[in-house]
FIFIMI-216404 format. One record per residue (C-alpha): x, y, z; residue number from 0. Coordinates in Angstrom, 2 decimals. Layout:
N
xx,yy,zz,seq
X,Y,Z,NUM
...
END
This chain:
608
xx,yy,zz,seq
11.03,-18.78,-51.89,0
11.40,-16.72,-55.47,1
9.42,-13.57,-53.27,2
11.61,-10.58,-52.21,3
11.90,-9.94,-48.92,4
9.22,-7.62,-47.39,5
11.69,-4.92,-45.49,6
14.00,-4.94,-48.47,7
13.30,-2.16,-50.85,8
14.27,-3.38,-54.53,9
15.16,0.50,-54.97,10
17.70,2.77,-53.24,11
16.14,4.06,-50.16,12
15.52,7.94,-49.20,13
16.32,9.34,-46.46,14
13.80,12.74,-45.41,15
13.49,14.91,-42.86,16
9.55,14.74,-40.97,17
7.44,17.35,-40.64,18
6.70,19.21,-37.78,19
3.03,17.55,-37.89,20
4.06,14.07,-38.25,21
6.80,14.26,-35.77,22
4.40,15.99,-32.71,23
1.99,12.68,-33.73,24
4.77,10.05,-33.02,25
5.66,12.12,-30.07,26
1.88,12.21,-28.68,27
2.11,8.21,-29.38,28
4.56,8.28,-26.16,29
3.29,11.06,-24.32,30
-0.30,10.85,-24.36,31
-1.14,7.31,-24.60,32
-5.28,7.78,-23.59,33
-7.74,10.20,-22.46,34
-5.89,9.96,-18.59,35
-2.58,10.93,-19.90,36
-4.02,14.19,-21.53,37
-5.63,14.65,-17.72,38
-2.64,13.71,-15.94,39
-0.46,16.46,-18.56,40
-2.90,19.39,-18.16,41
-3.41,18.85,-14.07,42
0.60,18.83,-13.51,43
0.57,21.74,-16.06,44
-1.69,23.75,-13.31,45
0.06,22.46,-10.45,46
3.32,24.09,-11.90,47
1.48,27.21,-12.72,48
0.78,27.59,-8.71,49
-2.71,26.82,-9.03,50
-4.81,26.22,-5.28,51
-8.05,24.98,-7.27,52
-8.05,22.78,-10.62,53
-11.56,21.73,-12.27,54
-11.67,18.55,-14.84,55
-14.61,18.43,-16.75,56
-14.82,15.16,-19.43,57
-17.42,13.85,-21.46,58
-17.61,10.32,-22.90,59
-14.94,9.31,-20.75,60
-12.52,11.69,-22.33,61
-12.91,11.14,-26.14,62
-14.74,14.38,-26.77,63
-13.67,16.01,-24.28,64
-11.28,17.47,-21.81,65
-11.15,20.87,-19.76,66
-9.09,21.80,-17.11,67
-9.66,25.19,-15.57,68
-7.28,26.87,-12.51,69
-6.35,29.59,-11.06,70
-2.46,29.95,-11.78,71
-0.63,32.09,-13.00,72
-1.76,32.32,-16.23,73
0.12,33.39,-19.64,74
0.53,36.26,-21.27,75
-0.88,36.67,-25.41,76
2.67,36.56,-26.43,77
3.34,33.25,-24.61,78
0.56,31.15,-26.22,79
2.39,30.35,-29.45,80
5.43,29.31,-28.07,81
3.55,27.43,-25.45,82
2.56,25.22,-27.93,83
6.24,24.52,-29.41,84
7.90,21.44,-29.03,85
10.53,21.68,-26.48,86
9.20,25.34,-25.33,87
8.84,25.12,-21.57,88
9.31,27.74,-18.72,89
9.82,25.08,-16.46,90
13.61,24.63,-16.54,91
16.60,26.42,-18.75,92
18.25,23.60,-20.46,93
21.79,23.71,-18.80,94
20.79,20.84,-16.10,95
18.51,18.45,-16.53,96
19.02,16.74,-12.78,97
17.85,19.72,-11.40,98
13.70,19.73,-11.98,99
11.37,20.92,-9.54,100
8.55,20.63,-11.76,101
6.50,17.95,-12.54,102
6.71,18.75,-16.37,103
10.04,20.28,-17.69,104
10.25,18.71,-21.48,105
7.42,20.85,-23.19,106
5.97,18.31,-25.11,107
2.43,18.13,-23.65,108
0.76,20.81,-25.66,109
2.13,20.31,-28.84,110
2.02,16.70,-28.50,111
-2.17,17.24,-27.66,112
-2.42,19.86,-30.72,113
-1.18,17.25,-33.00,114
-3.85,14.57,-32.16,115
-6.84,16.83,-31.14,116
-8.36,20.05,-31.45,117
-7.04,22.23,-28.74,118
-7.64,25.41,-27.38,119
-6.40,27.52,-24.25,120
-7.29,30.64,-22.94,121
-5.13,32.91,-20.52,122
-4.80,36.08,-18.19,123
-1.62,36.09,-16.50,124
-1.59,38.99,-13.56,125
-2.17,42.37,-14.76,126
-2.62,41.65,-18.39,127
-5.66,41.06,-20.51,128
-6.81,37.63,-20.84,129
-6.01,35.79,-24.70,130
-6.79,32.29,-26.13,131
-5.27,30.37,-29.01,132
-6.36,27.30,-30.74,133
-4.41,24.43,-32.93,134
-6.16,21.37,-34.29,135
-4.43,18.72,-36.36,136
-1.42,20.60,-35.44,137
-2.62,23.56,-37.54,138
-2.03,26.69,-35.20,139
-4.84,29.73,-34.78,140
-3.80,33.01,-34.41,141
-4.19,34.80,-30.63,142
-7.73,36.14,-29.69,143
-8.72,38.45,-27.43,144
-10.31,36.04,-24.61,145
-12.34,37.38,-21.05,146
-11.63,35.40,-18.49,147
-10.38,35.40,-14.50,148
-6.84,35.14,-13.81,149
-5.92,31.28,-14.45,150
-6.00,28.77,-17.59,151
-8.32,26.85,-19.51,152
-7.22,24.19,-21.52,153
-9.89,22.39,-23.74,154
-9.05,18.91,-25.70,155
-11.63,17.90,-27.99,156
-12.25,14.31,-30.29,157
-8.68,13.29,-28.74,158
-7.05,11.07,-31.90,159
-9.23,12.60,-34.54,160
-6.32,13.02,-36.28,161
-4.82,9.25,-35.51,162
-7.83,7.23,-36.32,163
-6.00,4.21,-35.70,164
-5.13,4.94,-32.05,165
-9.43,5.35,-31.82,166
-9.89,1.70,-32.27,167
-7.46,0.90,-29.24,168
-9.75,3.05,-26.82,169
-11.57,1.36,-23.92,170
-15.17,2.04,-22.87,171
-16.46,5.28,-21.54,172
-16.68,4.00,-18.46,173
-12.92,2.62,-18.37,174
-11.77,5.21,-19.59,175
-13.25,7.78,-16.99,176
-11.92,5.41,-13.85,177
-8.53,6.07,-15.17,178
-9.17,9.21,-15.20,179
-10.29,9.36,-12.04,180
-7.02,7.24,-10.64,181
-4.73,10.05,-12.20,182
-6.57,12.72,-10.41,183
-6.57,10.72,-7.20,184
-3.20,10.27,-6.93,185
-2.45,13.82,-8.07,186
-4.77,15.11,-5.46,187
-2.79,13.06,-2.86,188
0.88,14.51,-4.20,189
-1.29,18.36,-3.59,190
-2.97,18.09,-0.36,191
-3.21,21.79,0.00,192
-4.96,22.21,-4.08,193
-8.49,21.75,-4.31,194
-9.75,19.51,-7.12,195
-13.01,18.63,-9.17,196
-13.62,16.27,-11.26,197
-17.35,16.52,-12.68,198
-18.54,13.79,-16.47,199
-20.10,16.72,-18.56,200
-21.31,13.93,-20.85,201
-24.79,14.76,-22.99,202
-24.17,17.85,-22.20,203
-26.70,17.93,-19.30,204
-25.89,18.79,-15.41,205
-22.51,18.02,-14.48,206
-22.10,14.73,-12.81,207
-19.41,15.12,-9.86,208
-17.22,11.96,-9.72,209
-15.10,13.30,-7.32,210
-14.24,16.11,-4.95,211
-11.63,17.38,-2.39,212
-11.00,20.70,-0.72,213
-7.75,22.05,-0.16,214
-6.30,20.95,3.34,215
-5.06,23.32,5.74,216
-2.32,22.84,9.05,217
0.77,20.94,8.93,218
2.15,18.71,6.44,219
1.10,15.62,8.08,220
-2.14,16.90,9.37,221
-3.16,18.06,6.05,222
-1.66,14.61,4.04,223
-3.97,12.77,6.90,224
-6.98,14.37,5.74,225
-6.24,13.89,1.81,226
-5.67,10.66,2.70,227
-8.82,9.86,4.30,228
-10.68,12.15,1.44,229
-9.11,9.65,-1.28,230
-8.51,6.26,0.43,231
-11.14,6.31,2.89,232
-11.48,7.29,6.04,233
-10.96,3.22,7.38,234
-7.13,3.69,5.78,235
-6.73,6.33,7.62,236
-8.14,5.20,11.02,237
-5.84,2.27,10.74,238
-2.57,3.86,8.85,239
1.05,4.50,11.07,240
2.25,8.06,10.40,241
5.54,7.45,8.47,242
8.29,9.85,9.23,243
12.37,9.16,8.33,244
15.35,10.34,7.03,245
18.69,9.05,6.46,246
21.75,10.89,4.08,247
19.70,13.73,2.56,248
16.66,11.43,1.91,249
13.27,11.33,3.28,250
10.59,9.69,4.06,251
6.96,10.42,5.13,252
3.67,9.34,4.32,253
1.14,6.71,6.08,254
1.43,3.16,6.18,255
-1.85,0.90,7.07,256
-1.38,-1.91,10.03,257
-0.80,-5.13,8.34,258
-4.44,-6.48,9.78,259
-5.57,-3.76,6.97,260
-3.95,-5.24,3.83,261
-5.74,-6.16,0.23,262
-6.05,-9.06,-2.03,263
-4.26,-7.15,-4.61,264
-1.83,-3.91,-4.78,265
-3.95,-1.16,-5.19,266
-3.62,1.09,-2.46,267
-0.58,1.57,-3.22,268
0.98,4.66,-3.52,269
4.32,5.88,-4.15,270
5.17,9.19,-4.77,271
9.07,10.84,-5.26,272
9.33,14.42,-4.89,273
5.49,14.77,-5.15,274
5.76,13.01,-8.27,275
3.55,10.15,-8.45,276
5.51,6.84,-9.68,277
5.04,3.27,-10.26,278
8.63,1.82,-9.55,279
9.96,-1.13,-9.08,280
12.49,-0.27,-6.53,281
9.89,0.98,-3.73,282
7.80,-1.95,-4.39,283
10.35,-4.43,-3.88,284
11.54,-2.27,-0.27,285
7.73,-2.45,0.96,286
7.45,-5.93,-0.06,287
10.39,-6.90,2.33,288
9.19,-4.54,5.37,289
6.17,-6.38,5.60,290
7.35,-9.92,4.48,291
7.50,-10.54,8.37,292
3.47,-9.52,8.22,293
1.76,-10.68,5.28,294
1.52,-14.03,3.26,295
2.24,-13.58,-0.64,296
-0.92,-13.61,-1.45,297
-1.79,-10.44,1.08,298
-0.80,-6.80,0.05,299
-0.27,-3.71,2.16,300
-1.84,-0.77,2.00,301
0.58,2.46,1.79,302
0.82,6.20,0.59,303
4.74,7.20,0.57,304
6.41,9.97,-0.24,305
10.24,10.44,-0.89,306
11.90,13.44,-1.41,307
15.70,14.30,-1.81,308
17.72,16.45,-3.42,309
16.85,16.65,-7.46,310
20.21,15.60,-8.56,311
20.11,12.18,-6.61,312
16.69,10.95,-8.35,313
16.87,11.02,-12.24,314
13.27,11.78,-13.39,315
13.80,11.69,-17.26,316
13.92,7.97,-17.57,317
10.61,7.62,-19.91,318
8.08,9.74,-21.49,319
5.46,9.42,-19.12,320
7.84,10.02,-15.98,321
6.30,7.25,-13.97,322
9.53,5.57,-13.37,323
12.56,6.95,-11.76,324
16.17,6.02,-11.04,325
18.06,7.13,-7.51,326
21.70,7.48,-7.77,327
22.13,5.57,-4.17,328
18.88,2.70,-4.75,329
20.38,0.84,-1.86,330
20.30,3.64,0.54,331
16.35,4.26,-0.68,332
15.84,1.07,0.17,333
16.56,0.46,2.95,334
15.49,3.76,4.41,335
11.95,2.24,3.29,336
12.56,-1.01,4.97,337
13.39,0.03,8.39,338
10.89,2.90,8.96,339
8.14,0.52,7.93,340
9.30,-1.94,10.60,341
10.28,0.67,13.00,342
6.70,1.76,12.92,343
5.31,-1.55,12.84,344
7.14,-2.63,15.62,345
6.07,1.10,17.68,346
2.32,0.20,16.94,347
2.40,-2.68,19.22,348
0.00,-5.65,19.56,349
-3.07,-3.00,18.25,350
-4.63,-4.54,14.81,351
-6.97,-2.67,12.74,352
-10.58,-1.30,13.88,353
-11.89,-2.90,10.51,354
-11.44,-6.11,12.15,355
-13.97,-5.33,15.04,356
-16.27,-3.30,12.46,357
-16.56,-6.69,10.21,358
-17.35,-8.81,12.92,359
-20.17,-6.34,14.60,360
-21.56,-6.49,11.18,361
-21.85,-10.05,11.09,362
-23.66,-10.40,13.98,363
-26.08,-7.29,13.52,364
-29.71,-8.41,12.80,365
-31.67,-7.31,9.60,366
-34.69,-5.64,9.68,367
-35.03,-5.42,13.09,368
-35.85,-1.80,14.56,369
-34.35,-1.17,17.70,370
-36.56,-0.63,20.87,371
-36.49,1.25,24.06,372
-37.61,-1.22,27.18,373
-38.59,-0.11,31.02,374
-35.60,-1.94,32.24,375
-32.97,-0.04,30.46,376
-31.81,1.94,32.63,377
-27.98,3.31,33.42,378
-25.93,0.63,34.85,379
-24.08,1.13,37.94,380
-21.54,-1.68,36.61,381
-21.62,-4.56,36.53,382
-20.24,-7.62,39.38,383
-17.65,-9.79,38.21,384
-16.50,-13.74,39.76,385
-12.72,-14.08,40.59,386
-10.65,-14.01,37.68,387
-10.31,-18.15,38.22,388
-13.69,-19.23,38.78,389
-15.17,-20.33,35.67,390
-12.63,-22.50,34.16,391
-12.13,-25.89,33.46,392
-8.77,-26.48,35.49,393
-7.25,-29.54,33.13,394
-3.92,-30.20,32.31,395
-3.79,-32.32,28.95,396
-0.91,-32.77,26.81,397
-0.13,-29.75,24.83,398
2.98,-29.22,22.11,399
4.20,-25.55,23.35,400
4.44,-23.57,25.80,401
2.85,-20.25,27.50,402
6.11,-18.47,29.66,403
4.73,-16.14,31.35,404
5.64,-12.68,31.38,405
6.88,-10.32,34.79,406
4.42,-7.44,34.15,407
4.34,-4.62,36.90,408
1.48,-3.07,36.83,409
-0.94,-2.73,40.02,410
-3.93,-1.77,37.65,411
-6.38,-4.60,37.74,412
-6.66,-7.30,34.74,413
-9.45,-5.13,33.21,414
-7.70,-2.09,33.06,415
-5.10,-3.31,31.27,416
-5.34,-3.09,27.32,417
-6.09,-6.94,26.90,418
-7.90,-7.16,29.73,419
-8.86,-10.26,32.07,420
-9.45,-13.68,30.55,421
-13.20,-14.88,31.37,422
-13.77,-17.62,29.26,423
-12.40,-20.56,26.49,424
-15.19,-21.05,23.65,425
-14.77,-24.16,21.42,426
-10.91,-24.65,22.85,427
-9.73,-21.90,20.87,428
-10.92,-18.71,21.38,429
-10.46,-16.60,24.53,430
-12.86,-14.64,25.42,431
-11.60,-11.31,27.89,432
-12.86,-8.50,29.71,433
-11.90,-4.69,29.34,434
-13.24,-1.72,31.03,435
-14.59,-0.24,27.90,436
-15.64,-4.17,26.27,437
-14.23,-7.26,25.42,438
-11.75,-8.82,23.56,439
-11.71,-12.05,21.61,440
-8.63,-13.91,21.05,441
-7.55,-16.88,18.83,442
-5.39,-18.55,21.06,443
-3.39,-20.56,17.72,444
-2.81,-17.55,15.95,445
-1.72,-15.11,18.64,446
1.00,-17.70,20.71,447
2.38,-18.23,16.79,448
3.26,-14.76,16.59,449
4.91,-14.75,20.24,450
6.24,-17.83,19.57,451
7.71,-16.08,16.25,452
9.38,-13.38,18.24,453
10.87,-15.05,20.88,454
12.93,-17.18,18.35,455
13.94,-14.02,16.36,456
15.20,-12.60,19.39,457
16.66,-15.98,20.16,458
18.47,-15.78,16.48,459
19.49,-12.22,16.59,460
21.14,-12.48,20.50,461
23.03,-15.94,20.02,462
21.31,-18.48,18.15,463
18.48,-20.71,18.87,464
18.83,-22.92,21.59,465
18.21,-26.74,20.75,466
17.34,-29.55,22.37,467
18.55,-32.88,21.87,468
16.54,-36.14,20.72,469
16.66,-39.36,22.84,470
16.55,-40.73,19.29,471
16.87,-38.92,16.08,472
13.60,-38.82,13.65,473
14.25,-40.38,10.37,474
11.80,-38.51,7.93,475
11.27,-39.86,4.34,476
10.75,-37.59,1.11,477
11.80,-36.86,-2.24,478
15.49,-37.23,-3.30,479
15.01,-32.79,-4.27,480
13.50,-32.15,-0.97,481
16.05,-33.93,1.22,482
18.73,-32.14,-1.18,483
17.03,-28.96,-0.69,484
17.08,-29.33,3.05,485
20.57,-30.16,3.49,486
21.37,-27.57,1.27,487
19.78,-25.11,3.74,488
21.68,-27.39,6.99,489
23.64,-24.81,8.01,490
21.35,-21.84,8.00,491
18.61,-24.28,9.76,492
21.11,-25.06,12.08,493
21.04,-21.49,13.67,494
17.26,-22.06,14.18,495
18.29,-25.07,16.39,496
17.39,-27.44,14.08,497
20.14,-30.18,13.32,498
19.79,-32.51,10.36,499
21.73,-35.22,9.02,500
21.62,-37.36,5.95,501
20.46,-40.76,6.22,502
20.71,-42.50,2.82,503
18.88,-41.84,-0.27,504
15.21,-39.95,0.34,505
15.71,-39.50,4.24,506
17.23,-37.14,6.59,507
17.68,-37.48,10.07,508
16.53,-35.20,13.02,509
18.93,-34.84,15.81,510
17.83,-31.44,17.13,511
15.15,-29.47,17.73,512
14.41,-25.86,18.92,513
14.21,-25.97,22.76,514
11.35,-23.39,22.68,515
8.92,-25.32,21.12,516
9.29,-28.35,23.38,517
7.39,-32.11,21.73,518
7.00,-31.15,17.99,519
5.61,-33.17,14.95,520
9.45,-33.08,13.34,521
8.31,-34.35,9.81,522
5.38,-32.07,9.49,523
7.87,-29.05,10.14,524
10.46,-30.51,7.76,525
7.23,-31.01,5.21,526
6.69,-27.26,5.89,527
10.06,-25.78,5.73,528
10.33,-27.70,2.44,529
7.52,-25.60,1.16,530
9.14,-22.34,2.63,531
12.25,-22.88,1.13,532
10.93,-23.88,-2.52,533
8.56,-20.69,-2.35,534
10.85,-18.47,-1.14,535
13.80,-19.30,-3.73,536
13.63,-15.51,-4.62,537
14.23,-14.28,-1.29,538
16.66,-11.29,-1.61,539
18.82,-11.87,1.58,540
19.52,-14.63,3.88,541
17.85,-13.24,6.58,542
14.71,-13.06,4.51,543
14.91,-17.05,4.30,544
15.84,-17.43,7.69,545
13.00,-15.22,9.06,546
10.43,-17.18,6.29,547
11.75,-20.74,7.70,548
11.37,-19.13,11.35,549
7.85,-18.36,10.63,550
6.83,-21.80,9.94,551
9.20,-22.86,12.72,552
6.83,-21.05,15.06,553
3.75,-22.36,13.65,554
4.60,-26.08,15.03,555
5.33,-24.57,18.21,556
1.76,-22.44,19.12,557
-0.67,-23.58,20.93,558
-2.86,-25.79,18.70,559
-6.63,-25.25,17.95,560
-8.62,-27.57,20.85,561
-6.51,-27.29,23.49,562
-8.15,-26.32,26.88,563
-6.20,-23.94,28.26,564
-5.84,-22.83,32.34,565
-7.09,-19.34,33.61,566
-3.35,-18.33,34.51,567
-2.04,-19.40,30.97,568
-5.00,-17.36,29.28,569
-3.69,-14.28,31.52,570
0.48,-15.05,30.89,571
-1.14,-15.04,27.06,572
-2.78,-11.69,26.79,573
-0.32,-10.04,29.07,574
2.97,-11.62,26.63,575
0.84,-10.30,23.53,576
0.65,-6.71,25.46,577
4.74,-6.53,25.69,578
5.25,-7.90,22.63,579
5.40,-6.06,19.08,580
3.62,-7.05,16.09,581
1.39,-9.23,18.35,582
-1.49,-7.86,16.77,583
-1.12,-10.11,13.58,584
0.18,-13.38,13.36,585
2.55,-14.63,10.70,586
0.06,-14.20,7.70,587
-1.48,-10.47,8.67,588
-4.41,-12.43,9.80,589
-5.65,-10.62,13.38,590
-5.17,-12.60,16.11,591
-7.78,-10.44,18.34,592
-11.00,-8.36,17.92,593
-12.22,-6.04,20.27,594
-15.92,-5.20,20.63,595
-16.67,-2.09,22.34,596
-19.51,-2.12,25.22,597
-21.08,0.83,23.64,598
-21.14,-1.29,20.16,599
-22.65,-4.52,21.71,600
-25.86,-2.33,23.40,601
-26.23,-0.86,20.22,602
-26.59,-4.39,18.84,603
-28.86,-5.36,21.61,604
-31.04,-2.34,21.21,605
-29.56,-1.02,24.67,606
-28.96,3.02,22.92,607
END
């Protein structure tokens, strides 16, 4: 106890002023944080400058090097010194700082990379003779003649030389070159019309491409489309919505994918705010809610957004890196998100994603079997089909819901129509259906939980559930918490058409239950909603809970797995899922259907 204090000085303290070297090393300690920061600050740097192609070249995943060549504007001999000035930027005047256009604007990059590396640029702006400049360990060169095209090239070389210690918190090459590569990515997607390379000159042998994309050309959403598919893959874009909204001076575009085509984690996705690629909280709550009606928790989407708005209603200077932002209206953002995402959602219908079919035609190709040509393949002239009835077993067993069928006019035969004609039940859950172009294959459970889903939103939204009455109430037993929880919730579940009553200590009686889902398994569904309601304690709005309770309302009231169903109810099935949005799906983003192309199933066969 007799030891002084460690941050108490036994002498008077002095207070000095940094130098110019130490204080450009704390400020790269914010600013460029690893090799991909350096990236990410050079490539915005040549965006600004009005660059249409931008080379990266690395080696050793950064950490000997970094060049970045384009063909801006370039800078003039007597701009290179101040370039590399802290706070020197010709990016924005100083007299409003809400009103950046830019991706950089602070001017800290250069000096902040001169103060941990050994740096060097060369330049030719337009009309002037090209110039270079180097600084390393913050120690500044004087300006060279230089030949080069119009454009800039900035090299970074042994990044931290001069901060050891930052050295030992480095990652592997390899690391170190995938983030890397993520920063270009999602700078390529900001730029569709900007070509970029990024090529590991490591060992200083060929250059080893690592990735590659042409400027785009044609409209905005044309050319975003093609980025898109360039950087996401060509399956996100097959199965992504074109996003496309506005509401008070904000916007929104971009591509969302159908909820069939989600991820076991969050990474593809994108967010970008006027171009400006960001990682905020605020846009991943908003897509979180539009497709909480989709996806279970453990399911992600997969998105590319982009809003833009006037500069003053986004503040950008929020942190050194710039990957967070604040909006001066986050509500309106928000919910601009929210109902574009379910407005397109709910426009796309019951189609799910073409992955789904692709997955299941490779599960059933053969390996290693060549296909062959044989005599009897010849063109079809179409094949002869038994009434849409025969071929069913016509029973009528118990069943706990209900297929209503839906008035469709349409005088286009069953196969003509997008879901086609129902042909078959395999293993009393699966429905098996004929298109002109295929077939279709249905999981009866999964699609009537979705319909069933629906119906009792609409149901909710118009007036309320309807209920129906018990003969006798069902007294259901639990925990003391779960009963509390539940009548808790009493009112909100009574809008669902589900009346409860207490009935002592650890039971709760049922006295109603929703009319659409006619003989139900009430303490299974109480069991359930339990679970909802415990899991979904976060929810940000009532009608998130409600919808989440709804969800696993609907779930008691499908169509179970086993049931034989009737050739009339198979039809009244696909034809419902046809006029009904979101169909595609069911409550969890799993698909409810898979379509197999004719053309795909010959090729399987052989038949080419």
């Amino acid at each position: 106890m007799s030891e002084a204090h460690p941050k108490i000085s036994q002498s008077q303290p002095v207070i000095r002023q940094l130098d110019d070297a130490a204080i450009n090393r704390i400020a790269a300690g914010e600013v460029v944080e690893r090799p991909a920061s350096a990236v990410k600050e050079l490539v915005e740097n040549a965006i600004d400058a009005g660059a249409t192609r931008i080379r990266i070249e690395v080696a050793d995943g950064g950490k000997t090097l970094i060049r970045v060549v384009d063909d801006g504007c370039g800078m003039s001999a007597a701009d290179l010194p101040l370039a590399l000035s802290r706070h020197a930027t010709s990016k924005i005047d100083g007299s409003d700082l809400l009103n950046i256009h830019t991706f950089g604007f602070r001017g800290e990059a250069l000096p902040s990379l001169g103060a941990v590396g050994r740096l060097s640029i060369a330049s030719r702006a337009a009309g002037q003779e090209g110039a270079s400049i180097e600084v390393s360990g913050g120690v500044m060169s004087a300006v060279k003649p230089a030949a080069l095209a119009a454009g800039t090239r900035v090299e970074l070389r042994d990044i931290f030389y001069a901060t050891p210690a930052r050295l030992k918190f480095m990652r592997s090459d390899r690391a170190e070159m995938q983030a890397i590569a993520d920063v270009v990515k999602r700078l390529a997607m900001a730029e569709p019309y900007v070509g970029f390379v990024l090529a590991d000159v490591s060992g200083g042998g060929e250059a080893q491409v690592k990735f590659r994309v042409d400027g785009e050309s044609g409209d905005m959403f044309k050319a975003l489309h093609g980025r898109l598919a360039q950087v996401m893959g060509r399956e996100f874009a097959a199965n992504a919505l074109a996003i496309d909204a506005e509401r008070e001076g904000v916007s929104l575009t971009g591509y969302a994918a159908l909820p069939t085509y989600s991820r076991g984690s969050a990474v593809a996705q994108f967010f970008f705010v006027n171009e400006r690629p960001v990682r905020d909280k605020l846009l991943i709550g908003a897509l979180r809610g539009a497709y909480s009606d989709f996806l279970s928790r453990d399911r992600h989407p997969a998105v590319a957004l982009f809003v833009s708005c006037a500069p003053n209603l986004v503040d950008v200077n929020v942190h050194p890196a710039k990957s967070e932002v604040r909006f001066r209206d986050p509500g309106l953002v928000r919910g601009l998100i929210v109902s574009a995402l379910k407005h397109a959602l709910a426009e796309a219908g019951h189609r799910a994603s073409s992955t789904v079919a692709d997955a299941a035609l490779g599960a059933m190709r053969p390996e290693g079997i060549a296909p062959r040509v044989y005599q009897m393949d010849r063109p079809s002239l179409g094949p002869s089909y038994a009434a849409p009835s025969q071929g069913f077993a016509e029973m009528a067993g118990g069943y706990s819901a209900r297929v209503e069928p839906v008035e469709v006019v349409d005088e286009r035969p069953l196969e003509a129509l997008p879901l086609g004609a129902a042909r078959a039940q395999l293993h009393e859950n699966y429905i098996v259906a004929q298109t002109e172009t295929g077939m279709i294959l249905v999981d009866q459970h999964a699609a009537h939980e979705r319909l069933v889903y629906e119906r009792l939103k609409r149901q909710m939204a118009e007036n309320g559930v309807r209920a129906q009455a018990l003969l006798i109430p069902e007294i259901v037993s639990m925990s003391e918490g779960d009963c509390a929880l539940l009548l808790e919730a009493a009112e909100e579940l009574g809008q669902l058409g589900l009346s409860l009553e207490p009935f002592g200590a650890g039971s709760v009686a049922v006295r109603e239950t929703p009319a659409i889902l006619g003989e139900v398994n009430a303490e299974a569904m109480l069991r359930d909603i339990v679970d909802e309601l415990t899991d979904g304690g976060t929810s940000s709005t009532v009608k998130d809970k409600l919808e989440a309770v709804l969800s696993r309302v609907a779930c008691h009231g499908s169509i179970r797995s086993g049931r034989r169903m009737r050739a009339e109810e198979m039809n009244a099935l696909l034809r419902e899922m046809e006029a009904t949005p979101h169909s595609g799906q069911c409550n969890h983003g799993r698909p409810t259907y898979i379509e197999l192309k004719l053309s795909d199933i010959e090729r399987l066969f052989g038949r080419t």
